[in-house]
Steps between C-alpha positions, in 0.01 A plus 500: 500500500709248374654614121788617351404902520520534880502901602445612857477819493126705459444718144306803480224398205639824278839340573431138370298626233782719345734216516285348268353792310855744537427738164130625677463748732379348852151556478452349154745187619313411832207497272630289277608247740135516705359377122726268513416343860167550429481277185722256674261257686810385756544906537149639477472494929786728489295767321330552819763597698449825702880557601759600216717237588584144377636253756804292461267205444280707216802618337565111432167465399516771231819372360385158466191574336714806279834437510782687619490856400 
């Protein structure tokens, strides 16, 4: 991916979704951010996911759509 919020490393989903959620407890946050994917229609194929890991190339994804956390 070609934009300014390049990250190569993978993120646990409980991870990412605390950065952006960091006052809920881990449970409550992942679900948080899975609404949010869901609703997003650039996201929504992430939902679907069976592994609790983003990619590199996901994480970008997510913070373009998002923002940064």
């Amino acid at each position: 991916m070609n934009n300014e919020h390049s990250t190569c490393r993978v993120f646990g989903r409980t991870e990412l979704a605390l950065q952006y959620f960091p006052r809920l407890c881990p449970e409550a946050a992942w679900h948080k951010l899975r609404q949010w994917i869901t609703i997003n229609p650039r996201l929504s194929h992430l939902r679907e996911l069976r592994r609790r890991t983003f990619t590199p190339a996901e994480v970008d994804l997510i913070y373009t759509e998002l923002g940064e956390p």
